[in-house]
KOLGU-4560 file (N, C-alpha, C; in nm, 3 decimals, padded with zeros to 5 digits):
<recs>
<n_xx: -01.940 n_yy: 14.703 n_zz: 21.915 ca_xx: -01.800 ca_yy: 14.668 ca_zz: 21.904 c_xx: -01.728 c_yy: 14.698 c_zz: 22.034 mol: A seq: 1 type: UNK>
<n_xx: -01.651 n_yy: 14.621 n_zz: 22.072 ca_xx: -01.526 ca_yy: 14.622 ca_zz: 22.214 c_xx: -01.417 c_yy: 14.770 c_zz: 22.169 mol: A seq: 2 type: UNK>
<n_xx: -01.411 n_yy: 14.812 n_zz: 22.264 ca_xx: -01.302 ca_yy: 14.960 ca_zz: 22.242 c_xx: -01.163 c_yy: 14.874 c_zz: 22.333 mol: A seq: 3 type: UNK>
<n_xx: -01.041 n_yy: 14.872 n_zz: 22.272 ca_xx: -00.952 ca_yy: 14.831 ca_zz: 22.353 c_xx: -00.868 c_yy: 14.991 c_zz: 22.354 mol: A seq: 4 type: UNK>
<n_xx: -00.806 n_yy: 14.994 n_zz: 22.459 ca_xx: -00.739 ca_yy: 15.099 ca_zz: 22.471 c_xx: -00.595 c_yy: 15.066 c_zz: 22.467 mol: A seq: 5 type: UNK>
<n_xx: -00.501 n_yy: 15.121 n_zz: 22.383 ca_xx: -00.329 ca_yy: 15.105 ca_zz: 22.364 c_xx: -00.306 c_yy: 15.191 c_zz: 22.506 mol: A seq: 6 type: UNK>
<n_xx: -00.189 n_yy: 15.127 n_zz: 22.544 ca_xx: -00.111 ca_yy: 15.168 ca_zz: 22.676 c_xx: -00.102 c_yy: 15.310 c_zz: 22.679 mol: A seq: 7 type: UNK>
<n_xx: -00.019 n_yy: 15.362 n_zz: 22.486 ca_xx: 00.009 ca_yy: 15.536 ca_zz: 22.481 c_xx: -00.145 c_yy: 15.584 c_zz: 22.502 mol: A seq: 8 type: UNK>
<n_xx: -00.256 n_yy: 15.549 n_zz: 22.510 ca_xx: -00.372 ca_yy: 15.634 ca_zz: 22.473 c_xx: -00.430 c_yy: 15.638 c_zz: 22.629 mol: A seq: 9 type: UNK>
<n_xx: -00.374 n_yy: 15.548 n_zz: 22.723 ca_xx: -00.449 ca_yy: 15.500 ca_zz: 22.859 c_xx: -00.288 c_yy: 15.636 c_zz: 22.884 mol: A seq: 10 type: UNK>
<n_xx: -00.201 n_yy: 15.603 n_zz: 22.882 ca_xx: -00.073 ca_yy: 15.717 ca_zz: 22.911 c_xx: -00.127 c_yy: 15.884 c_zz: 22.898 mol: A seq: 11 type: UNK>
<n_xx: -00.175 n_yy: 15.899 n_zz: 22.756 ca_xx: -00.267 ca_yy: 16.049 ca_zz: 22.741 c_xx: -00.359 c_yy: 16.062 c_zz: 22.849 mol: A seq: 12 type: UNK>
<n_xx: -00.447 n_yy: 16.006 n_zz: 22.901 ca_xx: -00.551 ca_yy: 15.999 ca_zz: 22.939 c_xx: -00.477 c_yy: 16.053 c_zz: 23.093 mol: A seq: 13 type: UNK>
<n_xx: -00.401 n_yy: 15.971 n_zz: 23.169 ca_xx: -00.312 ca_yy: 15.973 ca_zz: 23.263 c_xx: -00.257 c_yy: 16.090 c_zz: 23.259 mol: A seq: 14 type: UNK>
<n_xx: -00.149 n_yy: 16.167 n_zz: 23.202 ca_xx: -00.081 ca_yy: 16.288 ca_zz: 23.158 c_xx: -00.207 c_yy: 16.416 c_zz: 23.189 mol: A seq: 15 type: UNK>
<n_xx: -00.276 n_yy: 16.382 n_zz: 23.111 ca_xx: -00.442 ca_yy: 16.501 ca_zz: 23.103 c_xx: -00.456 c_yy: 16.549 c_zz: 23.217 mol: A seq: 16 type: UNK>
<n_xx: -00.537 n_yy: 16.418 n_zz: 23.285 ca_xx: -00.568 ca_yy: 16.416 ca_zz: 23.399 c_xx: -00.453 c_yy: 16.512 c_zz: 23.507 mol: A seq: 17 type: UNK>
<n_xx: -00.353 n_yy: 16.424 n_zz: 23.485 ca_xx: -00.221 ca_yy: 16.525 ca_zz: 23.576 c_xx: -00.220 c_yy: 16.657 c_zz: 23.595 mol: A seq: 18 type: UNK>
<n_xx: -00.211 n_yy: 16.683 n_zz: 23.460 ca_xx: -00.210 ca_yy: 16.800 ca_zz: 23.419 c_xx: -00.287 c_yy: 16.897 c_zz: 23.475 mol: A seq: 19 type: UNK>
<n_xx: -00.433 n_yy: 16.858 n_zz: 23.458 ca_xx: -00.563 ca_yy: 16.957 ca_zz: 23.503 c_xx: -00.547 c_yy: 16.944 c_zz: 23.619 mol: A seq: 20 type: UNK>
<n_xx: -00.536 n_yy: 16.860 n_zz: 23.726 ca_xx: -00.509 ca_yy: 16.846 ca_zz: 23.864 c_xx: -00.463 c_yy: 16.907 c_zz: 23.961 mol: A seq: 21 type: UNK>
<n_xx: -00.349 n_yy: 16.967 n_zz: 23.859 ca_xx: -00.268 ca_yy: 17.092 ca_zz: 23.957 c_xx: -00.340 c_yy: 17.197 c_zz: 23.962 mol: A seq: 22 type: UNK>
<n_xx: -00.483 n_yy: 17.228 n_zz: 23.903 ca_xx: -00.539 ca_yy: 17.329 ca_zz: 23.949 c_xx: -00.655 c_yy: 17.281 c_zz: 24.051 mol: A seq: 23 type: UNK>
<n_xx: -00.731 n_yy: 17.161 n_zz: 23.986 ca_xx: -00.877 ca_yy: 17.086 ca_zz: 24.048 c_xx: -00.837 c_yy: 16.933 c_zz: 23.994 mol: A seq: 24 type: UNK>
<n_xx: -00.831 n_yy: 16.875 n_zz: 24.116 ca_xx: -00.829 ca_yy: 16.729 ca_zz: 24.118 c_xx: -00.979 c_yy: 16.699 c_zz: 24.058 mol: A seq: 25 type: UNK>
<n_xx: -01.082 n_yy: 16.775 n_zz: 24.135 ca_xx: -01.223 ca_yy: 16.711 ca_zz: 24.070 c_xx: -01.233 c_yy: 16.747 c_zz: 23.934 mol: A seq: 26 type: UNK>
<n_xx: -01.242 n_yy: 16.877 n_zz: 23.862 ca_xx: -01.250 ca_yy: 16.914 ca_zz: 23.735 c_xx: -01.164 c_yy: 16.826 c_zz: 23.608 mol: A seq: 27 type: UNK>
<n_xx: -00.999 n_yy: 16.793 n_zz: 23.698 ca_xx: -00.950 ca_yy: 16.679 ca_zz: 23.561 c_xx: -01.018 c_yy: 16.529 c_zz: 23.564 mol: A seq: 28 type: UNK>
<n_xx: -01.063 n_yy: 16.510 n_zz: 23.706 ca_xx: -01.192 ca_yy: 16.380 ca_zz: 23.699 c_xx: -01.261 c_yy: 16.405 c_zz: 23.617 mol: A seq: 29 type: UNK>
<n_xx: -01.308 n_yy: 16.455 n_zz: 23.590 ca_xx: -01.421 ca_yy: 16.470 ca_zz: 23.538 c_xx: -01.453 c_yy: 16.459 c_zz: 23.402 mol: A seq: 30 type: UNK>
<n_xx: -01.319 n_yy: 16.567 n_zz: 23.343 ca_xx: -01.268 ca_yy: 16.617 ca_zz: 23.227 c_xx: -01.291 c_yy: 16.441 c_zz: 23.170 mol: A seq: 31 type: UNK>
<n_xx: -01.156 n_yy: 16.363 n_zz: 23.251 ca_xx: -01.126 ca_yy: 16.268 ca_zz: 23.191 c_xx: -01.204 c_yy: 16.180 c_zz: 23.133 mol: A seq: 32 type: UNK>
<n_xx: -01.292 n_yy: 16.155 n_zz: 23.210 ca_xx: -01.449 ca_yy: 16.079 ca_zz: 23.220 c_xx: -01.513 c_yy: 16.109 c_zz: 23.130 mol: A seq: 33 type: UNK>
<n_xx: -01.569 n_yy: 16.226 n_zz: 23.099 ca_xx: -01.587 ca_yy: 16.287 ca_zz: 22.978 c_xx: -01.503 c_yy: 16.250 c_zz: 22.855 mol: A seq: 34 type: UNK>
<n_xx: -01.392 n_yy: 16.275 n_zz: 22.818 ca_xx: -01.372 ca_yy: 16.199 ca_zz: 22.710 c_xx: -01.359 c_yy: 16.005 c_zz: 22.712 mol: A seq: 35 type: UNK>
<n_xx: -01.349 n_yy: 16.005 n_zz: 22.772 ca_xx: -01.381 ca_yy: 15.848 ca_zz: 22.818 c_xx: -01.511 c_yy: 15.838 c_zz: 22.705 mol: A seq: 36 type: UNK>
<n_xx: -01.607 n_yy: 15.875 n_zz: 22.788 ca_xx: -01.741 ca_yy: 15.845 ca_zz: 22.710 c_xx: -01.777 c_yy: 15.900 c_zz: 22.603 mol: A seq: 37 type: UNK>
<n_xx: -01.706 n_yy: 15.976 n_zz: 22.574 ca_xx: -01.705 ca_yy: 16.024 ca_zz: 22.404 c_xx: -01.608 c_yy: 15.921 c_zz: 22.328 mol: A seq: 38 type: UNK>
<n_xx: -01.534 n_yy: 15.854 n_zz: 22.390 ca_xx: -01.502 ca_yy: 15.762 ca_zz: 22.285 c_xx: -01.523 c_yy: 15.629 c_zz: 22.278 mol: A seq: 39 type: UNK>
<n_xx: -01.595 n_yy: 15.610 n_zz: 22.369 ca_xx: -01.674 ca_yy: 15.495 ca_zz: 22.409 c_xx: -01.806 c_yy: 15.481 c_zz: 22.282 mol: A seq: 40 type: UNK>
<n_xx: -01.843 n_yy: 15.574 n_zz: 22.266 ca_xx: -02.002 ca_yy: 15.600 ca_zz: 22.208 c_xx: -01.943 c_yy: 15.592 c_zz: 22.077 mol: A seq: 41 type: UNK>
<n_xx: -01.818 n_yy: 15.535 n_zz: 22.029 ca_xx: -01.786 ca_yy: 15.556 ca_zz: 21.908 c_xx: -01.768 c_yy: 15.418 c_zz: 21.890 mol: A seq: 42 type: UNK>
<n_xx: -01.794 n_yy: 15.341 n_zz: 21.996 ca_xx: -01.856 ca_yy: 15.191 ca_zz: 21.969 c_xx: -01.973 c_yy: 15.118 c_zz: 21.880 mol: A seq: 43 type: UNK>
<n_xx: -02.068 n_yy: 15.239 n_zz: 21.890 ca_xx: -02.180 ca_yy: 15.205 ca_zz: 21.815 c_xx: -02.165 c_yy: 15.304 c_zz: 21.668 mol: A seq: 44 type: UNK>
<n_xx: -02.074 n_yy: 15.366 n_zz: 21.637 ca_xx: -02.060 ca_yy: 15.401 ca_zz: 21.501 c_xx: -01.936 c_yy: 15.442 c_zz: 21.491 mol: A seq: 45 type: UNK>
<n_xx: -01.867 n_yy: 15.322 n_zz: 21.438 ca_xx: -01.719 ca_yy: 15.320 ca_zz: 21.417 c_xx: -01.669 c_yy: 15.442 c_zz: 21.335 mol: A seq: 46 type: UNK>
<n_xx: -01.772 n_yy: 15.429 n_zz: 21.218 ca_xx: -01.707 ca_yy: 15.521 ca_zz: 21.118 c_xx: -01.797 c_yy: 15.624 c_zz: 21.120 mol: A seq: 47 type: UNK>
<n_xx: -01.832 n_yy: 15.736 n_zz: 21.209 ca_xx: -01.869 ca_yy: 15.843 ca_zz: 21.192 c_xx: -01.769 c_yy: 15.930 c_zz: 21.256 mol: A seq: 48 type: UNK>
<n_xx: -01.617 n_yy: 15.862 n_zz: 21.308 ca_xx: -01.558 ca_yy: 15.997 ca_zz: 21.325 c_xx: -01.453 c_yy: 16.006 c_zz: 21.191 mol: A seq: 49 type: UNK>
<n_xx: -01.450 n_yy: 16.126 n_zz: 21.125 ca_xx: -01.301 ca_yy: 16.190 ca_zz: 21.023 c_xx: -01.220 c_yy: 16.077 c_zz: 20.980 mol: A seq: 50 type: UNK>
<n_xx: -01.174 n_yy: 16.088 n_zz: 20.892 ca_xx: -01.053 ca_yy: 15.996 ca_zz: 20.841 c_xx: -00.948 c_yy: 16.110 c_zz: 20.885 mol: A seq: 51 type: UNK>
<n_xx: -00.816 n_yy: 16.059 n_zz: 20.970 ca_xx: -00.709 ca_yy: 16.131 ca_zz: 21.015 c_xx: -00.639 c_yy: 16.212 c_zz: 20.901 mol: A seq: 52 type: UNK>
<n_xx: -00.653 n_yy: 16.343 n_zz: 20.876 ca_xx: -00.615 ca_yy: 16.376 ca_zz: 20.739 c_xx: -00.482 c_yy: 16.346 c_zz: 20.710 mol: A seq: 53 type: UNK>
<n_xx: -00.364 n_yy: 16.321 n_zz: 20.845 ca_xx: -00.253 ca_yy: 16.338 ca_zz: 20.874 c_xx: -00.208 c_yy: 16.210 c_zz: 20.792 mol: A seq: 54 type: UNK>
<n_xx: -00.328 n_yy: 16.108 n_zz: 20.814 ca_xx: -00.304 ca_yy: 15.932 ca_zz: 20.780 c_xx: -00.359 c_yy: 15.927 c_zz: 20.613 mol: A seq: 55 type: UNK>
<n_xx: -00.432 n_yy: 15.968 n_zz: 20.609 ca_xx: -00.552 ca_yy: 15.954 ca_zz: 20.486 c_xx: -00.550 c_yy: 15.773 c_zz: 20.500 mol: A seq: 56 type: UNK>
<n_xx: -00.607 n_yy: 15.689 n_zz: 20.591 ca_xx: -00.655 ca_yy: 15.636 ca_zz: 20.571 c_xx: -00.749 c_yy: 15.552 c_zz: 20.667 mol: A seq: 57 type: UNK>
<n_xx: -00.885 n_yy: 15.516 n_zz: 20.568 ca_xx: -01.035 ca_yy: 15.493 ca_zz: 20.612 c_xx: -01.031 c_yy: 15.417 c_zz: 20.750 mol: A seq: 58 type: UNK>
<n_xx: -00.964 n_yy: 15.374 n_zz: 20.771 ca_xx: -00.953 ca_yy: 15.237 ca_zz: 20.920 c_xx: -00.919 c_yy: 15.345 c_zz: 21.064 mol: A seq: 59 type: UNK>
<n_xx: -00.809 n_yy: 15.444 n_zz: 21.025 ca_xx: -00.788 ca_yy: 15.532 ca_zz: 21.165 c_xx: -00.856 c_yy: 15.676 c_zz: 21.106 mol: A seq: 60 type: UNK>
<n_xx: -00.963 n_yy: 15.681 n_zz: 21.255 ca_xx: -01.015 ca_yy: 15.783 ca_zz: 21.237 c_xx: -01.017 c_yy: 15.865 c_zz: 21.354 mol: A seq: 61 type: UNK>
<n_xx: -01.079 n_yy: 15.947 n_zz: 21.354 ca_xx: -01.110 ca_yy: 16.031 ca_zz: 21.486 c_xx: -01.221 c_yy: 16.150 c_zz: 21.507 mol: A seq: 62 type: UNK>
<n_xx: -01.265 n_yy: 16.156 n_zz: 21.631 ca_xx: -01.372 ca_yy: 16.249 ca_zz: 21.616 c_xx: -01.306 c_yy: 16.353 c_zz: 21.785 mol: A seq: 63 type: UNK>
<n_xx: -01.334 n_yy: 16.470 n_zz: 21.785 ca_xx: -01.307 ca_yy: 16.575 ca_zz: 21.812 c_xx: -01.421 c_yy: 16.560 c_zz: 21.999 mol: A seq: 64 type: UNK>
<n_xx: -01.346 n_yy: 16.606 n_zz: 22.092 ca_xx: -01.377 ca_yy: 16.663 ca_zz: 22.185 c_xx: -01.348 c_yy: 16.764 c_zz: 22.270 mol: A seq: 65 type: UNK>
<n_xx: -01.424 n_yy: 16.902 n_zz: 22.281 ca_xx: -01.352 ca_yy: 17.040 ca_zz: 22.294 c_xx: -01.247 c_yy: 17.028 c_zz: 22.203 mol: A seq: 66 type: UNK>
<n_xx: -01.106 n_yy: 17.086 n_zz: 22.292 ca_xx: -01.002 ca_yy: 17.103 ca_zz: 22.221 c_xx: -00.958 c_yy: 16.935 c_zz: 22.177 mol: A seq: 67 type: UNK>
<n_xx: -00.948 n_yy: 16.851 n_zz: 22.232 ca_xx: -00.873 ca_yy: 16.699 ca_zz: 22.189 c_xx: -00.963 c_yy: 16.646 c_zz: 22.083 mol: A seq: 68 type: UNK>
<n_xx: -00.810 n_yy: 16.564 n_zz: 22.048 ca_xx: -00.837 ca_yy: 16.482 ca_zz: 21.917 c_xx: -00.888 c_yy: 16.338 c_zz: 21.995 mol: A seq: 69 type: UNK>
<n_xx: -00.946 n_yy: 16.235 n_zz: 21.958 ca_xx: -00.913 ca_yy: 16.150 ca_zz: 21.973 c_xx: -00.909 c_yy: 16.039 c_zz: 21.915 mol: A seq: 70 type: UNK>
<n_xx: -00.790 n_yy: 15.990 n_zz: 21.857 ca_xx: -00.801 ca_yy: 15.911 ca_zz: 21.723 c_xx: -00.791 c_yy: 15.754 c_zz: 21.779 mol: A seq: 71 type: UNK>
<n_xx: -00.839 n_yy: 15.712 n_zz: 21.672 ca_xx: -00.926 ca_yy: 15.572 ca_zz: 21.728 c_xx: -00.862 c_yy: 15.450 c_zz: 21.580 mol: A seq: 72 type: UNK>
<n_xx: -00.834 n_yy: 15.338 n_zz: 21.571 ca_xx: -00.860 ca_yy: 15.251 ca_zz: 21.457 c_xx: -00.965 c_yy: 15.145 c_zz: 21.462 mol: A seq: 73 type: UNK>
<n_xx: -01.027 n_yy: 15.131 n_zz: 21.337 ca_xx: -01.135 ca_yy: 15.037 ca_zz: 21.368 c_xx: -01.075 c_yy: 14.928 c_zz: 21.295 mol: A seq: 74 type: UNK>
<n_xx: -01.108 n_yy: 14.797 n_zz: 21.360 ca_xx: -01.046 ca_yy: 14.690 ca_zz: 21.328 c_xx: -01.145 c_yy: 14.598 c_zz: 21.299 mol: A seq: 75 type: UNK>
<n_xx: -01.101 n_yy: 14.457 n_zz: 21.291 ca_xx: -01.260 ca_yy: 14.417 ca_zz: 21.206 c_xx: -01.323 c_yy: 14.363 c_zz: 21.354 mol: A seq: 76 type: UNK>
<n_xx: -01.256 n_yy: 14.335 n_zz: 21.467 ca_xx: -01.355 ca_yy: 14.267 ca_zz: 21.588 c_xx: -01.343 c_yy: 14.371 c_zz: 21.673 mol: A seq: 77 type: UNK>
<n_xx: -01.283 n_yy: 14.467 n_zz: 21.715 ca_xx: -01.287 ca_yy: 14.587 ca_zz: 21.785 c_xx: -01.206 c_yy: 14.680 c_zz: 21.731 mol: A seq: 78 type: UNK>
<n_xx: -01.269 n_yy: 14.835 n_zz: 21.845 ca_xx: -01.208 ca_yy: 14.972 ca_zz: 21.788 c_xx: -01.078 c_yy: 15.000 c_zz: 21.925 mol: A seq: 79 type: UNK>
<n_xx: -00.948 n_yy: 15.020 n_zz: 21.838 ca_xx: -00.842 ca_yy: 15.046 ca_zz: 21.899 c_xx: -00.834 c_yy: 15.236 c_zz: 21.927 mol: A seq: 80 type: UNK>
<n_xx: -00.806 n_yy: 15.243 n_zz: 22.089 ca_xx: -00.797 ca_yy: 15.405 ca_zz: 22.144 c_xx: -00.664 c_yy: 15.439 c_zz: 22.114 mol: A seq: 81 type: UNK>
<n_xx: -00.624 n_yy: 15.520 n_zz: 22.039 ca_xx: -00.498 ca_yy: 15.555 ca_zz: 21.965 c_xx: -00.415 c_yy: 15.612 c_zz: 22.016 mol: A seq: 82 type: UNK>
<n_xx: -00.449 n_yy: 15.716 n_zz: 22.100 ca_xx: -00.401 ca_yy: 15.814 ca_zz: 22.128 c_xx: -00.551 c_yy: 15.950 c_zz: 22.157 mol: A seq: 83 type: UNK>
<n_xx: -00.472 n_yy: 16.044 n_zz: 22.295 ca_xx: -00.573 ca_yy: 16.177 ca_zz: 22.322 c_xx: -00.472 c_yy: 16.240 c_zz: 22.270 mol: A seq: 84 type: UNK>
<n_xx: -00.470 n_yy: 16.382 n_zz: 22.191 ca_xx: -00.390 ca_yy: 16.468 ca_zz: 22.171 c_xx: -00.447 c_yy: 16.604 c_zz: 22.158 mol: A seq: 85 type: UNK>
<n_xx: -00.409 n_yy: 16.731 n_zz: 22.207 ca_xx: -00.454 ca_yy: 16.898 ca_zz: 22.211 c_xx: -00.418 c_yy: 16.920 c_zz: 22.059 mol: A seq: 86 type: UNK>
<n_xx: -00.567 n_yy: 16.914 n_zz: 22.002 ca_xx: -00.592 ca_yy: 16.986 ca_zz: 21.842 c_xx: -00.466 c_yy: 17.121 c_zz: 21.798 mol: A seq: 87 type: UNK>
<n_xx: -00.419 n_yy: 17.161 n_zz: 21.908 ca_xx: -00.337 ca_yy: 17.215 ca_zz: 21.881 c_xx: -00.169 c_yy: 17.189 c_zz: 21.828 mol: A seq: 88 type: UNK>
<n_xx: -00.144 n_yy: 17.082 n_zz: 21.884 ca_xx: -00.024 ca_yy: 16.985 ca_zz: 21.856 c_xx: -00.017 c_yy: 16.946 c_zz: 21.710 mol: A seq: 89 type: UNK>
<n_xx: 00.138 n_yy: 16.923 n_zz: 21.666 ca_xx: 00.101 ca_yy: 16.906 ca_zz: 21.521 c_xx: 00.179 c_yy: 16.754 c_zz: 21.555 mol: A seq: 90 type: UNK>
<n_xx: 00.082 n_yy: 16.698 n_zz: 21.479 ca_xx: 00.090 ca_yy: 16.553 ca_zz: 21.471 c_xx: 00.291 c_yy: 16.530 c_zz: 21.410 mol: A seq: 91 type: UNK>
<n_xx: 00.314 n_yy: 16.602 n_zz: 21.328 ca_xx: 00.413 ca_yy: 16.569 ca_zz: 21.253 c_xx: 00.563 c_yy: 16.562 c_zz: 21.304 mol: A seq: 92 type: UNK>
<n_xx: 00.541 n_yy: 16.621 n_zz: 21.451 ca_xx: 00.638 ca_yy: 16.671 ca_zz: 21.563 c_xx: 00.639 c_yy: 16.540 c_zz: 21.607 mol: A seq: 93 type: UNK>
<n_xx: 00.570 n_yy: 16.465 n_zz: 21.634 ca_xx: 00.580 ca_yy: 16.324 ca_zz: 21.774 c_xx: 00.681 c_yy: 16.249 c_zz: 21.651 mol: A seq: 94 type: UNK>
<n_xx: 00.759 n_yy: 16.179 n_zz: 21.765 ca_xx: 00.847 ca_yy: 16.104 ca_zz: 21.726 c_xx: 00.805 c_yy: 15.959 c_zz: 21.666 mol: A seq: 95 type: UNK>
<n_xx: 00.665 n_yy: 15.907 n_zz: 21.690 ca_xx: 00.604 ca_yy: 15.814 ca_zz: 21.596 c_xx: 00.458 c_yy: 15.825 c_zz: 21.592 mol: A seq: 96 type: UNK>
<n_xx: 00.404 n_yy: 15.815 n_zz: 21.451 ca_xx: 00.242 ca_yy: 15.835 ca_zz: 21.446 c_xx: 00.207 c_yy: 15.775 c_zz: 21.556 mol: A seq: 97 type: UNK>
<n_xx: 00.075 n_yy: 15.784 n_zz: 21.588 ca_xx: -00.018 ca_yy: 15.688 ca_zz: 21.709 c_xx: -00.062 c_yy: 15.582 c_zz: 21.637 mol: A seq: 98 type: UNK>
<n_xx: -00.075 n_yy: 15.568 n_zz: 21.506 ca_xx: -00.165 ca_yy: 15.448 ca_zz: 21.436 c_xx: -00.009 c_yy: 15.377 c_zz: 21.400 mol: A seq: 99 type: UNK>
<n_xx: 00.098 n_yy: 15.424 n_zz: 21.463 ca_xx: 00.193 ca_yy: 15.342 ca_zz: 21.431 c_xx: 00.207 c_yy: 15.248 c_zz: 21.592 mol: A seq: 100 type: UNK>
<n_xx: 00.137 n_yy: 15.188 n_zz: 21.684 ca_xx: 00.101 ca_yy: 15.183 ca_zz: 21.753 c_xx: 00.098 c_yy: 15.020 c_zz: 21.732 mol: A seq: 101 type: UNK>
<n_xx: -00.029 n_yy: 14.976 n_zz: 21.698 ca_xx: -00.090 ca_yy: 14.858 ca_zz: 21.629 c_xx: -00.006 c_yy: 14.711 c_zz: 21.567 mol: A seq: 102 type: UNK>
</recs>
């Protein structure tokens, strides 16, 4: 399946990166890249990451890297990148879901 990435989820990715930078430009490379390909590999098994408990439902899911979430929707011709977010963040704070996105 094709992974398209939403603008807010290419924006996380961007932000991250920033972020880690101010200590090691190479280490938030890297970082980033790394989840890159962890959610890439979720091409070949759509549905083995979580149903979003936040959503309860089967289409947006997400599977876990270190601390980040990264929630994903699977659609019937490709999987949409939702959003990166720190497992620590409570979803219920952002001013609109990520699967409100779509």
């Amino acid at each position: 399946m094709k992974i398209v990435w939403t603008d807010p989820a290419v924006e996380d990715l961007r932000e991250l990166h920033a972020y880690i930078a101010r200590d090691s430009e190479m280490y938030a490379s890297g970082f980033v890249e790394r989840i890159i390909s962890a959610a890439e590999r979720v091409a070949q098994y759509p549905n083995a990451g979580r149903v979003v408990p936040e959503n309860n439902d089967a289409s947006v899911r997400e599977i876990l890297y270190q601390h980040y979430r990264i929630i994903y929707s699977v659609k019937t011709e490709h999987i949409e990148m939702l959003t990166i977010i720190h497992g620590a963040r409570d979803l219920g704070r952002l001013d609109r879901m990520p699967w409100e996105v779509s």
